[in-house]
C-alpha positions in Angstrom: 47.9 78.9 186.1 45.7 82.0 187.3 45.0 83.0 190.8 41.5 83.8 191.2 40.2 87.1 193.4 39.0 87.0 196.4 36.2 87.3 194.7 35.9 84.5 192.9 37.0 82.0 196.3 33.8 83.2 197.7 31.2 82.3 194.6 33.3 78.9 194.0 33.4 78.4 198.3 29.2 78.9 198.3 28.6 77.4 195.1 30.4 74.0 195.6 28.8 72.9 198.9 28.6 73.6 202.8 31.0 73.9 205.2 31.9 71.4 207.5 34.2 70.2 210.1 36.3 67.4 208.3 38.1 66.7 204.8 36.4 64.3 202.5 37.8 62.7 199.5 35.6 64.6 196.4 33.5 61.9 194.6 33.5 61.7 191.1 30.4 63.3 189.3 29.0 64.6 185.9 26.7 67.6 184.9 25.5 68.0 181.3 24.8 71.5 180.2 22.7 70.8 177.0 22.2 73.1 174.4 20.1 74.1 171.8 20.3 77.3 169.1 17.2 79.6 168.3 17.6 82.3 165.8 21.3 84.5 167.1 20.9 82.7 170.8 22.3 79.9 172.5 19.8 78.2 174.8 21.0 76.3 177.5 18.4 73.6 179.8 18.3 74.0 183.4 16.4 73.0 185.9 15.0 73.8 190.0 16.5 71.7 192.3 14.0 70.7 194.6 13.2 72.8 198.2 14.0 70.1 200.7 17.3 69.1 199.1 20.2 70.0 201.2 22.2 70.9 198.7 21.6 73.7 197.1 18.1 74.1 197.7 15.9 75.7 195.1 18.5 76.4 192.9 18.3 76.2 189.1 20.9 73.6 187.8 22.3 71.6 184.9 21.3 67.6 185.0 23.8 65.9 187.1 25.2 64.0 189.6 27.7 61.2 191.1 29.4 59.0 188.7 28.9 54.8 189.2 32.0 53.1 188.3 29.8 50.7 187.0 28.7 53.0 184.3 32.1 52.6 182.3 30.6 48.6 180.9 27.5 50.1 179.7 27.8 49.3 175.9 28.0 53.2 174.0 26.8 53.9 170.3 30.7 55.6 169.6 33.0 56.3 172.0 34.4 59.5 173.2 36.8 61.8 170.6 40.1 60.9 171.4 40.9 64.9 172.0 38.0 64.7 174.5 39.4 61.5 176.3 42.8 63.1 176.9 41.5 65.9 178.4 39.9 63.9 181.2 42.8 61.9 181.8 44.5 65.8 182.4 45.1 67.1 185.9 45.0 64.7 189.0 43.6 61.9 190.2 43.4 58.5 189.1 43.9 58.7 185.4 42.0 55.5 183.6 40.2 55.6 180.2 38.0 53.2 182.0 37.3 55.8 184.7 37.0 58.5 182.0 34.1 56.7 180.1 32.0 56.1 183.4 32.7 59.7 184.1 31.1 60.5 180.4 28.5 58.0 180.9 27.5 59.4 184.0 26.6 63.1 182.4 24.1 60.8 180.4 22.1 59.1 182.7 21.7 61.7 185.3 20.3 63.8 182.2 17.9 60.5 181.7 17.1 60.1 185.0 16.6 64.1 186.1 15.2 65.7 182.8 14.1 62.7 180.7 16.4 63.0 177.9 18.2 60.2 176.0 21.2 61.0 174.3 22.3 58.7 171.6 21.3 57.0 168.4 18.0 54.9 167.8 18.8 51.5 168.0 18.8 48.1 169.6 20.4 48.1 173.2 20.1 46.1 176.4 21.7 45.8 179.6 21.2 44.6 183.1 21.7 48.0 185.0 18.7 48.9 186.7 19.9 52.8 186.2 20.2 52.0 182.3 16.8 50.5 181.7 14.8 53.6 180.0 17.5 53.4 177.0 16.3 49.9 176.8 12.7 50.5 176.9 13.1 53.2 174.6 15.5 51.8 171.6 18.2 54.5 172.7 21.9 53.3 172.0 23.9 56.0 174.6 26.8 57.9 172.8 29.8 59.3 173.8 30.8 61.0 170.8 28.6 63.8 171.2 29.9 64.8 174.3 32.7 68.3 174.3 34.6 68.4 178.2 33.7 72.3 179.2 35.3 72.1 182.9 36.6 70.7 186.0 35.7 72.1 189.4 36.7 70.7 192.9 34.8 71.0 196.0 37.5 72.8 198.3 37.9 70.7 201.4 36.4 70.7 204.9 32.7 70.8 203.3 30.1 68.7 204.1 29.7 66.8 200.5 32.8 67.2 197.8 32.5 66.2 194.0 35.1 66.3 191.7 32.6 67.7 188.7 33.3 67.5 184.8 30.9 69.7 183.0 30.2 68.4 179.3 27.8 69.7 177.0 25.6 68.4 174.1 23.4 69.6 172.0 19.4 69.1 171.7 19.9 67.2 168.6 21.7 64.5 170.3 18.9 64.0 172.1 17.1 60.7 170.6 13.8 60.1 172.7 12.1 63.1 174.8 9.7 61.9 177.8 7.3 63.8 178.5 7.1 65.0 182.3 10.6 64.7 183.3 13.2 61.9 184.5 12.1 59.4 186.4 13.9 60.7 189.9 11.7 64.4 189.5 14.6 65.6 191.2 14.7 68.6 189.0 11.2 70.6 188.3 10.6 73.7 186.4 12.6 72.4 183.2 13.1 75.6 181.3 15.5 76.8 178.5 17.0 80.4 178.5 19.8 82.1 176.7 22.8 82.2 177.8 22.7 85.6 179.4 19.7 84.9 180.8 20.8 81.9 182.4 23.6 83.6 184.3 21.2 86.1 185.7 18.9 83.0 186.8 19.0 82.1 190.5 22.2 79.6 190.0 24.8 78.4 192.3 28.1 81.0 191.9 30.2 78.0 190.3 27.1 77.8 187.6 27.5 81.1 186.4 31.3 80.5 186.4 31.3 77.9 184.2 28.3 79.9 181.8 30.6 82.7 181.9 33.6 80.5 180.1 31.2 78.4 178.2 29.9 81.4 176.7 33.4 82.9 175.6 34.4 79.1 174.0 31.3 79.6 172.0 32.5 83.2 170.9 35.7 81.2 169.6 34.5 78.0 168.7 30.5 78.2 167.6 30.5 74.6 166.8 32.6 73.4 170.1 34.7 71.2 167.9 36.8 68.3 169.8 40.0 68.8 172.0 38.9 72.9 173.3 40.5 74.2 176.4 39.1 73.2 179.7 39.0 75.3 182.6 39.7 73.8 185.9 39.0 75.1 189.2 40.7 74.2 192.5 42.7 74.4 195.6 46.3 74.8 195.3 48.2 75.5 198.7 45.1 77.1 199.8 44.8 79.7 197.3 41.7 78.8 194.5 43.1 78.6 190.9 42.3 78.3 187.4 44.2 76.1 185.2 44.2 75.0 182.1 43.6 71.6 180.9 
């Protein structure tokens, strides 16, 4: 376990959420930071949240959001790597591989519904789920296997929204269907890819260029992000912000 700087409790403080006056249980969500190689760079897809969102207006983002339990009975393509699933069993909270596949799931359809991207395999696939339809529409069986866990961050407490946030990535070529104009909630605009390096000098959230930051030295390491790498994990512990290891 590392303690962080001062520092660093500031970028994770603003970059999480707002302050507030009470505690709230952090909510699970997923953000998918795709990414794509051109020539010696690593490109990674962000987006602008929107102006009038509350949180964290006009700032450029990965494709995410809060995870549906119900996600974890959508039928998937493969499922996670095993090395991948015991990572997000790690650390606390309520441990389920059921919980850990709606998790995954989650990083999927958010990048559907925010940046129209469909990550699978071309194939036959139905479902009731309203959320799930585009796959549907679009012969897009969602899988699980091309997902690698980059991090964990938890909103520190008394803020106004808290999200306990696993970071995956993927790259473009998992991407089986590409709509034109966006997901179908626009809540991200100005779709862009940058380098890496670029990307951390973007106007991002503190925690975003955090989690850039490690992605990029995993990449030094591990080009190819193979199954089971360490994850990073940002928290509260005894009210002192810490890294750990996963």
């Amino acid at each position: 376990m590392e303690r962080m700087t001062k520092a660093d409790v500031d970028k994770l403080d603003k970059g999480l959420a707002v302050r507030s006056g009470r505690a709230l249980r952090p909510r699970d969500a997923a953000t998918l930071i795709l990414l794509d190689r051109k020539g010696k760079d690593v490109l990674v897809l962000m987006g602008r949240r929107h102006a009038r969102h509350a949180f964290m207006p006009g700032k450029f983002v990965f494709p995410g959001g809060r995870t549906d339990p119900a996600d974890s009975r959508i039928y998937v393509g493969a499922p996670l790597p095993g090395e991948e699933e015991k990572k997000l069993l790690a650390g606390p909270g309520r441990a389920s591989a059921a919980r850990a596949r709606a998790i995954a799931l989650s990083a999927i359809r958010e990048t559907y519904e925010e940046a129209g991207l469909l990550i699978g395999r071309k194939g036959a696939f139905s479902t009731v789920k309203r959320d799930w339809q585009g796959f549907a529409e679009h012969g897009v069986v969602p899988s699980l296997d091309v997902l690698r866990f980059i991090a964990r961050a938890i909103t520190p407490p008394n803020r106004v929204r808290r999200f306990d946030t696993r970071f995956f990535s993927a790259w473009r070529q998992d991407v089986a269907v590409e709509l034109p104009g966006g997901g179908p909630t626009n809540e991200l605009e100005e779709l862009v890819w940058l380098p890496l390096a670029d990307a951390r000098k973007a106007d991002i959230p503190d925690i975003t260029g955090m989690i850039l930051e490690e992605l990029q030295s995993r990449l030094a390491d591990d080009p190819l992000l193979r199954p089971g790498g360490a994850v990073p994990f940002f928290r509260l512990v005894r009210n002192r912000f810490v890294r750990e290891v996963l």
